[in-house]
Each structure stands twice: as C-alpha cells, then as structure tokens.
C-alpha positions in Angstrom: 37.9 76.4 -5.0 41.5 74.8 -4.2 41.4 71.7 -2.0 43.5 72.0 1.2 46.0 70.0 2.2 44.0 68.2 4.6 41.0 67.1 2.2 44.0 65.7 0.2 45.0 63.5 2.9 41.6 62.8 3.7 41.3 61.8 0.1 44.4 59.6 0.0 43.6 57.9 3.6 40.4 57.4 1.4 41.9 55.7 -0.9 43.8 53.2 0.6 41.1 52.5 2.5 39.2 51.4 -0.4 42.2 49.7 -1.7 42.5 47.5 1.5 39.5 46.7 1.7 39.1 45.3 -2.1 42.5 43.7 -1.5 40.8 42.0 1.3 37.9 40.9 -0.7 40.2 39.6 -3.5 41.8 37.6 -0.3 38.5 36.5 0.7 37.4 35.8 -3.0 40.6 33.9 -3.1 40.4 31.7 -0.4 36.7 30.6 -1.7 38.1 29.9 -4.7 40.8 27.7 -2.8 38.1 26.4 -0.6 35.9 25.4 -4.2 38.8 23.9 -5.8 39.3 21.7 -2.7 35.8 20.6 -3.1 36.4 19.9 -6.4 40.0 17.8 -6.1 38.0 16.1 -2.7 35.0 15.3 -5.0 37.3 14.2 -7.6 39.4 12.1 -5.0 35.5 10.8 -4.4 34.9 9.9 -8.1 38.0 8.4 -8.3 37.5 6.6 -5.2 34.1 5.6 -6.7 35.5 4.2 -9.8 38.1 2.0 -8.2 35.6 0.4 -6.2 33.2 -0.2 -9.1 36.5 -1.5 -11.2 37.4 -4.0 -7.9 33.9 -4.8 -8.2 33.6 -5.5 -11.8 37.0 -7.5 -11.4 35.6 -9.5 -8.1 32.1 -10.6 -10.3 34.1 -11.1 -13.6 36.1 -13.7 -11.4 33.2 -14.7 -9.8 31.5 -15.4 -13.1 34.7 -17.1 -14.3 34.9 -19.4 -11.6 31.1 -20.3 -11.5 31.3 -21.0 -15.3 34.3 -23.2 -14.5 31.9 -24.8 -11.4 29.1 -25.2 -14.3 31.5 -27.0 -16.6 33.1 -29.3 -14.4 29.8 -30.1 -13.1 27.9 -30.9 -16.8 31.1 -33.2 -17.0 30.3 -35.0 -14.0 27.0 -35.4 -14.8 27.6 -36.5 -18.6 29.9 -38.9 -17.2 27.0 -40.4 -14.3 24.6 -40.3 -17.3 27.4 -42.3 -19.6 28.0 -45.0 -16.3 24.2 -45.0 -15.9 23.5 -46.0 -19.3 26.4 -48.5 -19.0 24.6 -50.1 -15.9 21.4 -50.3 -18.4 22.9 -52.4 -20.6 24.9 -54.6 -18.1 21.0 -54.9 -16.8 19.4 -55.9 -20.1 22.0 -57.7 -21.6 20.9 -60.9 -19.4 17.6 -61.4 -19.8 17.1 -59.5 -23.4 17.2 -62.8 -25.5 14.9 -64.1 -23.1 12.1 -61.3 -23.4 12.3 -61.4 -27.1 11.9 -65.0 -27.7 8.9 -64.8 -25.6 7.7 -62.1 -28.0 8.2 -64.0 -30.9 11.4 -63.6 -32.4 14.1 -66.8 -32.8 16.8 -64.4 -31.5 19.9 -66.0 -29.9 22.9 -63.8 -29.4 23.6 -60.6 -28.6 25.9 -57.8 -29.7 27.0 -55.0 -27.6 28.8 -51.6 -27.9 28.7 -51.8 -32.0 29.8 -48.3 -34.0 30.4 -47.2 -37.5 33.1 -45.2 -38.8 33.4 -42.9 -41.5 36.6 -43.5 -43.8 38.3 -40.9 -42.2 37.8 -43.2 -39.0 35.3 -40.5 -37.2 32.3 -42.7 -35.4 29.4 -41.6 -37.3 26.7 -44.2 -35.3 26.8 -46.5 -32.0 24.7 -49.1 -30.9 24.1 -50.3 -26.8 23.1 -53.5 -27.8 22.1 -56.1 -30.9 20.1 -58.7 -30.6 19.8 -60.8 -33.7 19.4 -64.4 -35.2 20.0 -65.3 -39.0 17.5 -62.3 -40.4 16.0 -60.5 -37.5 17.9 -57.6 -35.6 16.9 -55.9 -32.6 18.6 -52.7 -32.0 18.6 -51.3 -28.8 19.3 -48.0 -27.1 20.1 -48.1 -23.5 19.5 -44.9 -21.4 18.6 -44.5 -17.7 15.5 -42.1 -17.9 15.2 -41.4 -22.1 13.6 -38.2 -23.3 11.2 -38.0 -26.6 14.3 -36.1 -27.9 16.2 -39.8 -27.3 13.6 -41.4 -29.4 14.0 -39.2 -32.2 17.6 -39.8 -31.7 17.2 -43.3 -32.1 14.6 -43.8 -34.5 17.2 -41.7 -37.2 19.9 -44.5 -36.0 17.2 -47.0 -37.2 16.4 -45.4 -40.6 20.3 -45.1 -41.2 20.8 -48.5 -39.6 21.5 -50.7 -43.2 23.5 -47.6 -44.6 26.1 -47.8 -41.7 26.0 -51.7 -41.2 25.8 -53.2 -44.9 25.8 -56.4 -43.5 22.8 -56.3 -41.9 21.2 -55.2 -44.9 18.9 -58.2 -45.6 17.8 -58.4 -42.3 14.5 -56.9 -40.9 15.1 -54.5 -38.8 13.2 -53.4 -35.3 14.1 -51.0 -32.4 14.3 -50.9 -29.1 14.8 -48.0 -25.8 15.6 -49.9 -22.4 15.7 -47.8 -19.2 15.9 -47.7 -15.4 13.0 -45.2 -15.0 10.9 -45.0 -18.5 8.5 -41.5 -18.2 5.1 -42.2 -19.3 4.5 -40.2 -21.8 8.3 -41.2 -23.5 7.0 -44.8 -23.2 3.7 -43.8 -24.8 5.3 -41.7 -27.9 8.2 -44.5 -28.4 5.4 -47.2 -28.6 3.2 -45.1 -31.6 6.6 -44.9 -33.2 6.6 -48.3 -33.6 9.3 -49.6 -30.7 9.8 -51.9 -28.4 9.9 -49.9 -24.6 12.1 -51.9 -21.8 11.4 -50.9 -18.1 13.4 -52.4 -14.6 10.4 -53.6 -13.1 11.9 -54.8 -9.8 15.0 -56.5 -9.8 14.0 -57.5 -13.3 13.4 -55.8 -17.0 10.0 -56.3 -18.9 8.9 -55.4 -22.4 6.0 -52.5 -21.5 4.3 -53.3 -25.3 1.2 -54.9 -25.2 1.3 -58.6 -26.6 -0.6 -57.7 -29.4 1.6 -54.5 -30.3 2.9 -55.0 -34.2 6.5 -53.0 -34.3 7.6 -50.9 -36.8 10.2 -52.8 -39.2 13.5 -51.1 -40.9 
C-alpha cells in the first residue's frame, strides 16, 4: 500500500517533533549538568575555603604554641634566677651565725669559706660549695637552698663523697655535711638527718641546727 503524500508529512512533522523534543532534553540534561558542576566548583570553593581556615588556624596555634613556649622559657629563667638569689640570701643568712651554731655543737671551727668550686683541667666547674666551715682538721660543708628537695640531698651527699677528690687539700680532714634553708619540708629535714647531716632552719629572725643534741653525723 503506497503512503500518500500527506502521511509523509505527517511523518516528517513527526519527526522533528521528536527531534525537538530530545534536543530539548539534551538542553535540559545540559543545564543539570551545568547546574551539578556548579555544585561541584561551589563545594570545591567550600573545601578550599575549609582548608584555608584550618591552615590560618594551624598557623594562629603553631604561633600560639611558639609564643607560649617562649612565655614558659623566659619564665623557668626568671624563676632559676629567684631560686639562684634566694639561695644567695641563704647563705648571706647563715654565714653569721654558722660558726656560732657549730661550736655550740661541738666542733672548734673558726672561719668560714664561701662560694668554693673545683675545676676540671680544661677549666669546666666540675663541683661548688655555698659555704665551708672548718678549723685545722674539721670541715663543714654546707649547701644553701631556700626550700631543698630529697633530690637536693642526694645532690649533696654525692658532693660529700667526691668532696677530698675535688679539694685535695682537704684530704686529711674529717669531713661532715650540712643543708641550710629558709623553709626546710619535714620530711626533707627527716631523710637528710638519717643520711647523716646536719639540717639548718630560719627559725625567726634567726637560724638553728634542727638535729637533736645527741645526733652523731655521718663523717667523709
């Protein structure tokens, strides 16, 4: 059966409908791909947003963190420099009366040395003492501090045993130790006296030897 002439134009009328109306859909397929790839740049315009601000962030506590450290230094200087004067005002308060409180303990002692150190032959310090008491054979050796630790016993009972090493002159002398303090903790005072030293308080406006009278010291 031939087609007429008008199913042929119904046919190509057809046609371009169909064709107009997928070129349409390719326009509106288009534009959502336009409209996703917008998303996309404006979420990656997000992210990169994001990532600045965590970078300023990380930048703002890394400076932070820098400047506290800086704080923190400056700060332990200050305070090792307070604990340095402190201990300096120790001695300045025992020096006085040290003799004094020693002779009443027993011992013929009659000057006193302060600020001693030993050097190695390179000239490096290698020990330092506050303050010597002595006479002709008997040496007192005392470590100033204004509130010691056990770990400043320790400290000082190793300067005692290396004592005769680093001063050869004192070598026949006997040998004892000492801690003075402005504030002397309990259970320091306690540990330095089983150790065998003598324990110095301020009492007042004055310093006193915190060993009973009948305590026997530990001799070098």
């Amino acid at each position: 059966m031939e087609t007429t002439h008008e199913e042929i134009w119904a046919m190509l009328r057809e046609l371009v409908a169909s064709q107009q109306d997928i070129a349409q859909r390719f326009k509106e397929t288009d534009k959502k791909f336009q409209d996703t790839d917008k998303k996309f740049q404006d979420t990656d315009k997000k992210f990169q947003d994001t990532d600045k601000k965590f970078q300023d962030t990380e930048r703002l506590l890394k400076q932070q963190s820098q400047e506290t450290d800086r704080k923190i230094k400056a700060i332990s200087t200050q305070i090792g420099q307070l604990g340095n004067r402190l201990g300096q005002f120790v001695e300045e308060m025992v020096r006085p009366s040290i003799v004094k409180l020693f002779h009443d303990r027993g011992f013929d002692v009659r000057q006193v040395l302060q600020n001693l150190s030993a050097q190695d032959a390179q000239g490096k310090i290698i020990t330092q003492i506050d303050l010597l008491v002595l006479n002709t054979d008997v040496a007192i050796v005392v470590e100033c501090k204004s509130q010691p630790s056990t770990d400043d016993v320790n400290e000082h009972l190793e300067r005692l045993d290396a004592f005769k090493i680093n001063f050869h002159q004192y070598a026949n002398f006997r040998i004892y130790g000492a801690i003075a303090a402005m504030v002397l903790p309990q259970k320091v005072n306690e540990y330095a006296i089983r150790k065998g030293l003598y324990c110095l308080a301020q009492s007042g406006d004055t310093m006193t030897i915190h060993n009973e009278t009948a305590f026997v010291p530990k001799q070098w």
